[in-house]
SESE-845285 format. One record per residue (C-alpha): residue in one letter; y, x, z. Coordinates in nm, 4 decimals, always signed. Layout:
<pts>
{aa->A	y->Y	x->X	z->Z}
...
</pts>
This chain:
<pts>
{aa->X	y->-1.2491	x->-0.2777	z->-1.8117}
{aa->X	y->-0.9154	x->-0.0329	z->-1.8063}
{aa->X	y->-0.7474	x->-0.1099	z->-1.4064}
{aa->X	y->-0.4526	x->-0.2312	z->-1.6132}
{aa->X	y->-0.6381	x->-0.5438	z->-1.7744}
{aa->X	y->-0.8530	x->-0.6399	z->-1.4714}
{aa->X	y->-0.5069	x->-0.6839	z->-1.3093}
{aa->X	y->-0.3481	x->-0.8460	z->-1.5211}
{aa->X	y->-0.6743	x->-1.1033	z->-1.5752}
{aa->X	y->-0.6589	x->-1.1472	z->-1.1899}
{aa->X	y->-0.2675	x->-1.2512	z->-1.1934}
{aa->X	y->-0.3896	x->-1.5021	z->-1.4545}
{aa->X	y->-0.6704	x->-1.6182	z->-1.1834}
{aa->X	y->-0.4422	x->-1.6534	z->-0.9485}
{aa->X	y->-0.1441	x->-1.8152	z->-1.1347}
{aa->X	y->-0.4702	x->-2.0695	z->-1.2886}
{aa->X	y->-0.5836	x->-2.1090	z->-0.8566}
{aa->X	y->-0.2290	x->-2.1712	z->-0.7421}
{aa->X	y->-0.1447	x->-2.4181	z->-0.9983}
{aa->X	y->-0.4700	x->-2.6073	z->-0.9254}
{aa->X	y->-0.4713	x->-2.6161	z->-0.5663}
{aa->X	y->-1.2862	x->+0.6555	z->-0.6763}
{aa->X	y->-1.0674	x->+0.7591	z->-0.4204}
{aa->X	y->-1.1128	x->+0.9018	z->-0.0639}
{aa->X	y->-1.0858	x->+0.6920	z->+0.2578}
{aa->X	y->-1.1055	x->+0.7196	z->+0.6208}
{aa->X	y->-1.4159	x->+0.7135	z->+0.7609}
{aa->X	y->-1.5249	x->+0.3902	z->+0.9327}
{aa->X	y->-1.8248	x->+0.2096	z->+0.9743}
{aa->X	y->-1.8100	x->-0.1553	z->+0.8307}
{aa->X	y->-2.0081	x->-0.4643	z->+1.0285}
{aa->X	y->-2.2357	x->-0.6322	z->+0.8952}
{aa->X	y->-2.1235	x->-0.9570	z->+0.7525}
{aa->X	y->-2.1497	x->-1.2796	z->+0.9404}
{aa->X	y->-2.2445	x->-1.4202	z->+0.6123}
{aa->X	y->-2.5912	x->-1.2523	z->+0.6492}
{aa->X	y->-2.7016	x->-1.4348	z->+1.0039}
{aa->X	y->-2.6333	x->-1.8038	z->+0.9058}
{aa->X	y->-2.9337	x->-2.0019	z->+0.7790}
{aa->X	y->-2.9136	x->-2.2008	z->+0.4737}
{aa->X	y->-2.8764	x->-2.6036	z->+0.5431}
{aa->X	y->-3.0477	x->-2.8966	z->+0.3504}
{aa->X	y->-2.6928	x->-3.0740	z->+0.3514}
{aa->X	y->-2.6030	x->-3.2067	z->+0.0389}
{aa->X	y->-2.3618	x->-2.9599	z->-0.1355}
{aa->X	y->-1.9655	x->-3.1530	z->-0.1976}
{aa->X	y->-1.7455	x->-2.9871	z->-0.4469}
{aa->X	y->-1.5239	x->-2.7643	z->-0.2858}
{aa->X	y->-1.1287	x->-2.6461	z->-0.3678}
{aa->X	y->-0.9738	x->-2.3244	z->-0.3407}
{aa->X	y->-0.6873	x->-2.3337	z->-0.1623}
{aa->X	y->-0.4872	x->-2.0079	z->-0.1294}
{aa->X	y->-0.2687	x->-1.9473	z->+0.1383}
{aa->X	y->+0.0936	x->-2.0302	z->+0.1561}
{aa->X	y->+0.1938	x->-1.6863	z->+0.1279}
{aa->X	y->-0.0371	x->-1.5872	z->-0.1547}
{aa->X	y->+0.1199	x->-1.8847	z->-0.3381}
{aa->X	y->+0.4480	x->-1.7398	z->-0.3278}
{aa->X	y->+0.3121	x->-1.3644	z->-0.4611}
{aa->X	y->+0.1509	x->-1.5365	z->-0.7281}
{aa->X	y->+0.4252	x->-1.7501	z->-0.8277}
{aa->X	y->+0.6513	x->-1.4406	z->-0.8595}
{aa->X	y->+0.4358	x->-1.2928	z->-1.1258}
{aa->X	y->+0.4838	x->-1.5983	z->-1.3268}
{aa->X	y->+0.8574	x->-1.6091	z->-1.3350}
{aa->X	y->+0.8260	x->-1.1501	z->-1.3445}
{aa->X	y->+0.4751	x->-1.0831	z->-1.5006}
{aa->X	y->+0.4318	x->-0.7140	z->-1.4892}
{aa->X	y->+0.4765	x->-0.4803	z->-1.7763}
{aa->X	y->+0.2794	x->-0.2306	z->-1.8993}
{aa->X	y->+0.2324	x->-0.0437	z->-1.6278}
{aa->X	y->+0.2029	x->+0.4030	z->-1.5428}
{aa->X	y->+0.0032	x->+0.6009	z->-1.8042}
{aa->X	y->-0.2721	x->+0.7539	z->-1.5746}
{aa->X	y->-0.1337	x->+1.1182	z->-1.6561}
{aa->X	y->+0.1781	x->+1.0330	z->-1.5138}
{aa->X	y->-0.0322	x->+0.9177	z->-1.1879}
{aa->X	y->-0.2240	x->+1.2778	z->-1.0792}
{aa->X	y->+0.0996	x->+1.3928	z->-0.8721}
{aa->X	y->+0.0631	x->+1.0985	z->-0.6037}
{aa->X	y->-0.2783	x->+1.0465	z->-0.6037}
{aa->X	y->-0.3899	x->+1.4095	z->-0.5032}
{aa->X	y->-0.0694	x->+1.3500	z->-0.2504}
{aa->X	y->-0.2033	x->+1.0417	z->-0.1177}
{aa->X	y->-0.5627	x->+1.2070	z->-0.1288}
{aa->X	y->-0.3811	x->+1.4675	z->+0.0660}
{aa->X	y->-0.3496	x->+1.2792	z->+0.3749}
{aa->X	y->-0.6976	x->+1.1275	z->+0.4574}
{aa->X	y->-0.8052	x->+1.4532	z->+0.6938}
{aa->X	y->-0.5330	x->+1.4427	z->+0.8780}
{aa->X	y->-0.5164	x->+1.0810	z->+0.9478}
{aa->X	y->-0.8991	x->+1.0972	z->+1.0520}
{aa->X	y->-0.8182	x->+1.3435	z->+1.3087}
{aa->X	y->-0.4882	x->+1.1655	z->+1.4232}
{aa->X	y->-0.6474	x->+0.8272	z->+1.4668}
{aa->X	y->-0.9729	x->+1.0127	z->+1.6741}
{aa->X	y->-0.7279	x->+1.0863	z->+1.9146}
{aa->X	y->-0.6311	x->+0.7461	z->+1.9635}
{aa->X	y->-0.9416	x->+0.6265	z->+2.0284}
{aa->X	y->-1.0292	x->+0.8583	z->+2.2822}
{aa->X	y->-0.7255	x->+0.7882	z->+2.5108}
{aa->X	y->-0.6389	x->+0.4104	z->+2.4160}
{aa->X	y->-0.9956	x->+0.2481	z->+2.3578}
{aa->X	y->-1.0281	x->+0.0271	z->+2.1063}
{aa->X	y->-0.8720	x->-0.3166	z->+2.1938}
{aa->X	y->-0.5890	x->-0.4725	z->+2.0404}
{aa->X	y->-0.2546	x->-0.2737	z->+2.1291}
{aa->X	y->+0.0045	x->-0.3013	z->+1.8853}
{aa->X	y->+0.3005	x->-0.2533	z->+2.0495}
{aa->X	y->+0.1162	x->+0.0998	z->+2.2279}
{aa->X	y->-0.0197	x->+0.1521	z->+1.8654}
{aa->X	y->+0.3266	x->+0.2127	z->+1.7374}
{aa->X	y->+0.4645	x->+0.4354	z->+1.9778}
{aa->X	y->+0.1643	x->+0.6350	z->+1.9526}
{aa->X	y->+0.1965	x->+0.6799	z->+1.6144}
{aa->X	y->+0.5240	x->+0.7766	z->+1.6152}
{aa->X	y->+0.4614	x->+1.0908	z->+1.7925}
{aa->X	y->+0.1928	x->+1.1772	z->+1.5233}
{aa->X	y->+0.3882	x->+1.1684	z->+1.2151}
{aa->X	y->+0.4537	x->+1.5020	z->+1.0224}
{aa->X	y->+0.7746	x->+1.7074	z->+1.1378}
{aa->X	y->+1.0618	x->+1.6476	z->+0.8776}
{aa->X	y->+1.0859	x->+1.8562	z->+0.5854}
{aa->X	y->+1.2996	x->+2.1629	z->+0.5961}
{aa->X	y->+1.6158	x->+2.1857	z->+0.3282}
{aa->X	y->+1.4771	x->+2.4685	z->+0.1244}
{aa->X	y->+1.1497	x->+2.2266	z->+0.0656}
{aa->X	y->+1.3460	x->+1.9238	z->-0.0325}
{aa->X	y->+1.5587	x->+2.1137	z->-0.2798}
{aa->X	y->+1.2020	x->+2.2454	z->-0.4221}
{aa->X	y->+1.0779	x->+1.8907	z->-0.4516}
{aa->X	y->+1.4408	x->+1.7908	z->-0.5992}
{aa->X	y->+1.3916	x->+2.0084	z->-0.8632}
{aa->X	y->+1.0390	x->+1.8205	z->-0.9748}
{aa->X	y->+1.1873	x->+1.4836	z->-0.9385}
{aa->X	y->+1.4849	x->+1.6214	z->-1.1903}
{aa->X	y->+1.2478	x->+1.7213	z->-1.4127}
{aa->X	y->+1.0274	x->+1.3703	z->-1.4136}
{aa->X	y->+1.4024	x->+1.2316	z->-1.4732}
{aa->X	y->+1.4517	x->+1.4265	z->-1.8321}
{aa->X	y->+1.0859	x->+1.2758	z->-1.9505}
{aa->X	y->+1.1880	x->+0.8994	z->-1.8548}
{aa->X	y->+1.1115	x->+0.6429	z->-2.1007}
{aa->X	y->+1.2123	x->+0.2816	z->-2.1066}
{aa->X	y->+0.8608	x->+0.1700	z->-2.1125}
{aa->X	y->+0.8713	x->+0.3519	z->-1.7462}
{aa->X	y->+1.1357	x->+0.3103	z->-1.6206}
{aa->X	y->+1.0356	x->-0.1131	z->-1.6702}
{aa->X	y->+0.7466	x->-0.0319	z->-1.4960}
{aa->X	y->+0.8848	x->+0.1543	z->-1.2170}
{aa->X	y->+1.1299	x->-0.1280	z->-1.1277}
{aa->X	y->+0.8608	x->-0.3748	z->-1.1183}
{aa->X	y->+0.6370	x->-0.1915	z->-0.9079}
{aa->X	y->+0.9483	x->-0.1676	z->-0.6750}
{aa->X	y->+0.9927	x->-0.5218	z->-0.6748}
{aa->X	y->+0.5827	x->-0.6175	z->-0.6596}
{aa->X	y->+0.4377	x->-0.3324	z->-0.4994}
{aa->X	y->+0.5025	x->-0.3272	z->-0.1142}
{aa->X	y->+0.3347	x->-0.6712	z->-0.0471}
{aa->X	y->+0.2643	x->-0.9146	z->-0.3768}
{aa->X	y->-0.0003	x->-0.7081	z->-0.5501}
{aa->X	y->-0.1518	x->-0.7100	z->-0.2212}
{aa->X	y->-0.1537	x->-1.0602	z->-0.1514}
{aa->X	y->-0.2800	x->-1.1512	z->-0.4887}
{aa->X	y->-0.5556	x->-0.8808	z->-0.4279}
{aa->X	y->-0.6474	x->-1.0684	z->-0.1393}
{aa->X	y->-0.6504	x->-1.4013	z->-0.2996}
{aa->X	y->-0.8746	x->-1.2901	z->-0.4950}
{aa->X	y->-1.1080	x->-1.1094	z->-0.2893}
{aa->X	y->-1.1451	x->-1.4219	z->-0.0737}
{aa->X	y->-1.2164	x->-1.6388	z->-0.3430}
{aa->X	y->-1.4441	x->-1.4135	z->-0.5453}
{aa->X	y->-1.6346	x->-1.2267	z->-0.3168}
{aa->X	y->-2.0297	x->-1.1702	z->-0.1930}
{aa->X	y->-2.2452	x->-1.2475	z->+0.0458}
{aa->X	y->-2.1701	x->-0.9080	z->+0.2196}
{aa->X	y->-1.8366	x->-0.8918	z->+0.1955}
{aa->X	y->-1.6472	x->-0.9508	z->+0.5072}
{aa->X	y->-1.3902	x->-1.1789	z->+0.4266}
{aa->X	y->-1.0083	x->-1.0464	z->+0.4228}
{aa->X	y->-0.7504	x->-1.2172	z->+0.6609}
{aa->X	y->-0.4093	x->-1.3004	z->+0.5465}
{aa->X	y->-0.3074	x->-1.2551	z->+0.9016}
{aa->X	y->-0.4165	x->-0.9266	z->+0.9389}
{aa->X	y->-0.2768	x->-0.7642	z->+0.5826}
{aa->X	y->+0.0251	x->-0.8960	z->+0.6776}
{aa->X	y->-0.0112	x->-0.7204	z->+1.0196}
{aa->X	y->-0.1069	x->-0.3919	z->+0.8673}
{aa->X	y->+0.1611	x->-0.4279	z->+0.6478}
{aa->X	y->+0.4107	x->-0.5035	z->+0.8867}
{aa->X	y->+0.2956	x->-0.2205	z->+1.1603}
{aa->X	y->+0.3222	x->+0.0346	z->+0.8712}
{aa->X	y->+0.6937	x->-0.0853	z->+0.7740}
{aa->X	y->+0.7584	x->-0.0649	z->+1.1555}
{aa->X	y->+0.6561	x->+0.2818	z->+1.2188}
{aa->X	y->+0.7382	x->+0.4122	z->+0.8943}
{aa->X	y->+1.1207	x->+0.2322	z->+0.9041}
{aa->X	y->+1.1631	x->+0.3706	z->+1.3153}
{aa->X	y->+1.0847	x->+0.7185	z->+1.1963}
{aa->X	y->+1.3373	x->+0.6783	z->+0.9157}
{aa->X	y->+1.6215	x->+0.5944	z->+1.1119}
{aa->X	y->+1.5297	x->+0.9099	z->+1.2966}
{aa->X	y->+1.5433	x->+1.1933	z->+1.0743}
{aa->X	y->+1.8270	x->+1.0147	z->+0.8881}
{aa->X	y->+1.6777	x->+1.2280	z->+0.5526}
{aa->X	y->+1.8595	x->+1.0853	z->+0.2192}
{aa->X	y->+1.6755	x->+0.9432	z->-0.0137}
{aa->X	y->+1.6430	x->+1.1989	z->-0.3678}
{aa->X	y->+1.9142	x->+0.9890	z->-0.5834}
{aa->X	y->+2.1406	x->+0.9552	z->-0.3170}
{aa->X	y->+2.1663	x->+1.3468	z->-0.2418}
{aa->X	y->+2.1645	x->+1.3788	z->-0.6341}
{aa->X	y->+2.2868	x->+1.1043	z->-0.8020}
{aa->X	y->+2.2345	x->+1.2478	z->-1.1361}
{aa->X	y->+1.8662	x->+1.1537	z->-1.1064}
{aa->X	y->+1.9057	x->+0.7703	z->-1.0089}
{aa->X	y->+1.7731	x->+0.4956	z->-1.1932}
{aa->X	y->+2.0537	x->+0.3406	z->-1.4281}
{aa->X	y->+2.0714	x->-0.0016	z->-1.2330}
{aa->X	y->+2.0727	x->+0.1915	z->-0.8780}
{aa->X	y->+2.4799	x->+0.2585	z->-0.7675}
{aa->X	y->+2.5494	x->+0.5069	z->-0.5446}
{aa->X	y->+2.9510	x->+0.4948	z->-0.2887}
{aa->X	y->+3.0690	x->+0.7758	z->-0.1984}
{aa->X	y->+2.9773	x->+0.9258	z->+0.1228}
{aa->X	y->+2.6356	x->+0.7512	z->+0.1866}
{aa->X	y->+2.4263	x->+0.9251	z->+0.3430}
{aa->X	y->+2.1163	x->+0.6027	z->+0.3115}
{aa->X	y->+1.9239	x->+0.4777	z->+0.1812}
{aa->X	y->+1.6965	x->+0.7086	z->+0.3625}
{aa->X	y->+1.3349	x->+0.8042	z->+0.2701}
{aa->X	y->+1.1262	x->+0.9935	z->+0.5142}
{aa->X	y->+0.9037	x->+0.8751	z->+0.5690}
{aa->X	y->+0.8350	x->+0.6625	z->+0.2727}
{aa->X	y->+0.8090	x->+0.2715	z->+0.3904}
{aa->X	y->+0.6460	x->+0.1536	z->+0.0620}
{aa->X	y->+0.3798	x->+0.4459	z->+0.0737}
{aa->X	y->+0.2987	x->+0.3337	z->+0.4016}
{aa->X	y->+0.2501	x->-0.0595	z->+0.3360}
{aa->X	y->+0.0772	x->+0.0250	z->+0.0463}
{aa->X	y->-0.1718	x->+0.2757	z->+0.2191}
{aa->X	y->-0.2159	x->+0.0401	z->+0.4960}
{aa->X	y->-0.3034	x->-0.2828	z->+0.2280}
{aa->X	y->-0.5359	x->-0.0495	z->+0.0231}
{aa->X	y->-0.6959	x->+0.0962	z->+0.2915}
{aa->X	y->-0.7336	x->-0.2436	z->+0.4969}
{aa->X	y->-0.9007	x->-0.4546	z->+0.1423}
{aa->X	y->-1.1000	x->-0.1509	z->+0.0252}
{aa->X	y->-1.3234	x->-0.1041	z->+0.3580}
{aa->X	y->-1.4012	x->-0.5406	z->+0.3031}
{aa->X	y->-1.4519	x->-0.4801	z->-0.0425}
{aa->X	y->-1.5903	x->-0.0920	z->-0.1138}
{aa->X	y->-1.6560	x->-0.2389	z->-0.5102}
{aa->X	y->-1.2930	x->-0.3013	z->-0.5575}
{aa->X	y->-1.1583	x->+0.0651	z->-0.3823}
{aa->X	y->-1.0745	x->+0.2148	z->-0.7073}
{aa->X	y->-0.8549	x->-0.0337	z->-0.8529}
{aa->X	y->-0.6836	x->-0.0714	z->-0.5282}
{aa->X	y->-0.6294	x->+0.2911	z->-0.5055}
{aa->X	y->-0.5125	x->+0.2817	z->-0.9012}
{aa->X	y->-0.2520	x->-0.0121	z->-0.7776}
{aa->X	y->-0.1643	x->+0.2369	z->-0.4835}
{aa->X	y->-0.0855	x->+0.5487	z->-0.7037}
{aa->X	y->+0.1223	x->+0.2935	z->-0.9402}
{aa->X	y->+0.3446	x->+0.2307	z->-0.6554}
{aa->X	y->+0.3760	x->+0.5749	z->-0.5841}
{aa->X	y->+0.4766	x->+0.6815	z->-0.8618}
{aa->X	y->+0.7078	x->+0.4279	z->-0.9214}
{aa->X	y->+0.8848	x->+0.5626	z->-0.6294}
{aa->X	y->+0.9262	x->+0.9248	z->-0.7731}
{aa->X	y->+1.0175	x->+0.8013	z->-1.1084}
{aa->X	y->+1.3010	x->+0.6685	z->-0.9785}
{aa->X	y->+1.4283	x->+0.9165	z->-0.7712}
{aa->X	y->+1.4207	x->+0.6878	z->-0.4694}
{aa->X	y->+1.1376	x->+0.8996	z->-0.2613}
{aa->X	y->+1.0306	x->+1.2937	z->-0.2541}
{aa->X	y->+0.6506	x->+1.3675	z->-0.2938}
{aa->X	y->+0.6667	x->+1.4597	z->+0.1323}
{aa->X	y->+0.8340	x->+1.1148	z->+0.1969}
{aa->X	y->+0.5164	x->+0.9684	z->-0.0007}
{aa->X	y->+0.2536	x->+1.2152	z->+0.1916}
{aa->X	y->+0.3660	x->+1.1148	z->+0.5608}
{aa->X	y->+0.4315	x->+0.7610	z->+0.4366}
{aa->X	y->+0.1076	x->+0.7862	z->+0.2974}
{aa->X	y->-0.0637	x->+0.9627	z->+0.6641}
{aa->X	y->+0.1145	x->+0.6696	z->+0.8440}
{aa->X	y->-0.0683	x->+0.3370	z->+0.6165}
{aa->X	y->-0.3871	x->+0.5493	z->+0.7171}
{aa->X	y->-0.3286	x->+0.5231	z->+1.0918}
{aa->X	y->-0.2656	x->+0.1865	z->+1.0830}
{aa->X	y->-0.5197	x->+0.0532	z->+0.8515}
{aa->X	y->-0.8039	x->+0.2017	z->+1.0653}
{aa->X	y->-0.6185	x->+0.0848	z->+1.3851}
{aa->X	y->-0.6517	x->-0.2833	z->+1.2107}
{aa->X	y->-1.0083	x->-0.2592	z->+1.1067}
{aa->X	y->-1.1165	x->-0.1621	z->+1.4162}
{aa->X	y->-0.9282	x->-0.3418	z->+1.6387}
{aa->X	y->-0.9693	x->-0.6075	z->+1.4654}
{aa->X	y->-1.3891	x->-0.6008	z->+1.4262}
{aa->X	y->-1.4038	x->-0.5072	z->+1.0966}
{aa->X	y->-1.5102	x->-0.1595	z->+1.2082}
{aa->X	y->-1.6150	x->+0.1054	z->+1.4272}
{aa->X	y->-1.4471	x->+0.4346	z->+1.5090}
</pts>
């Protein structure tokens, strides 16, 4: 089954659960599940009800009211995936570094101000007016077919996908599957925004449609002056690494629709002009950090 229809059958799963109730990762070593060490009992079995978490609810919910349109042709995804493919060396190496002089307990608040001394130096002017020039040219083959896409993967694709995702994986998963943690997506998530959103306000780099307005999507405005939104790195590359990364090393069956969900969202963001392809790459670099940082840290993992 096409990635396309699988997601749309599991929005349908999860509107029906709510209403009753390929790619290249870092390397980490998965537990075993706890699933595997508990001994069957000779209770008698009572009929049990999935109940999804309050915040799952609401993703799912939001796909009723704004079910998602046919989404990015997979030619028009090559460009971010081989950028988010891109990153996966680097962020090995970064994160090794951690290890070795933080251990491996939980630190978040150390986490993030280590990893903002590993993110990529900004991009010089001469390679953001190359990368302009791309993005102008993605502009002049826009279709309205894409362009509905692209705004719904805006609105969808920094959190809800990945809470529905979840949903699902909890509910629908085997016995060797460890079992995903609302909790912790949400603090992968939120670590990534963090560190992605500090760095941001640093560098002060505009975002592609503000510097050329020519390029924005139609229902984006623009005053005069601004200097932000501003998109190195990109936030919603690096909540959407983090999420992929974090369900894909529970679920290694599921990685390549996840990473098909994660090159949607990415190229969302350069069809409407709101990120260059180097905003995605060290948005992408900084999702990796954290998601390792999680699974470890967490006891999902080794390092």
């Amino acid at each position: 089954m096409a990635p396309r229809f699988v997601l749309v059958a599991l929005l349908a799963v999860g509107a029906l659960v709510i209403g009753t109730t390929g790619s290249h990762y870092l390397t980490v070593t998965p537990l075993k599940s706890a699933s595997k060490q508990k001994k069957p009992t000779t209770k008698k079995a009572t009929p049990s009800t999935i109940i999804s978490s309050p915040v799952a609810e609401d993703a799912g919910k939001s796909f009723v009211t704004d079910p998602p349109p046919a989404l990015l042709d997979p030619n028009e995804l090559k460009a971010a995936t081989a950028l988010i493919n891109s990153q996966k060396s680097a962020a090995a190496k970064a994160i090794g570094s951690y290890w070795a002089s933080h251990g491996t307990s939980v630190d978040d608040a150390g986490f993030v101000t280590w990893a903002a001394t590993q993110i990529p130096p900004s991009p010089v002017a001469t390679q953001r007016q190359t990368e302009i020039k791309t993005l102008e040219k993605l502009k002049s083959g826009r279709s309205a077919a894409g362009l509905s896409a692209a705004r719904w993967l805006d609105r969808h694709g920094s959190q809800d996908v990945w809470r529905v995702y979840l949903t699902s994986q909890t509910d629908f998963r085997s016995g060797t599957e460890q079992k995903p943690s609302t909790k912790e997506l949400d603090v992968a998530i939120n670590l990534a925004n963090k560190i992605a959103g500090q760095a941001s306000s640093k560098a002060k780099l505009s975002a592609p449609y503000i510097v050329e307005p020519t390029i924005k999507d139609d229902q984006k405005s623009v005053s005069a002056g601004a200097t932000c939104p501003c998109s190195y790195p990109s936030s919603t590359a690096a909540r959407s690494a983090a999420a992929v990364a974090y369900l894909g090393a529970l679920s290694p069956e599921r990685r390549g629709e996840y990473a098909w969900m994660q090159s949607q969202v990415n190229t969302g963001e350069l069809y409407r002009a709101d990120a260059y392809p180097s905003d995605l790459g060290a948005g992408t670099f900084i999702g990796d950090l954290v998601s390792t940082y999680v699974l470890v840290t967490r006891g999902h993992a080794n390092p």
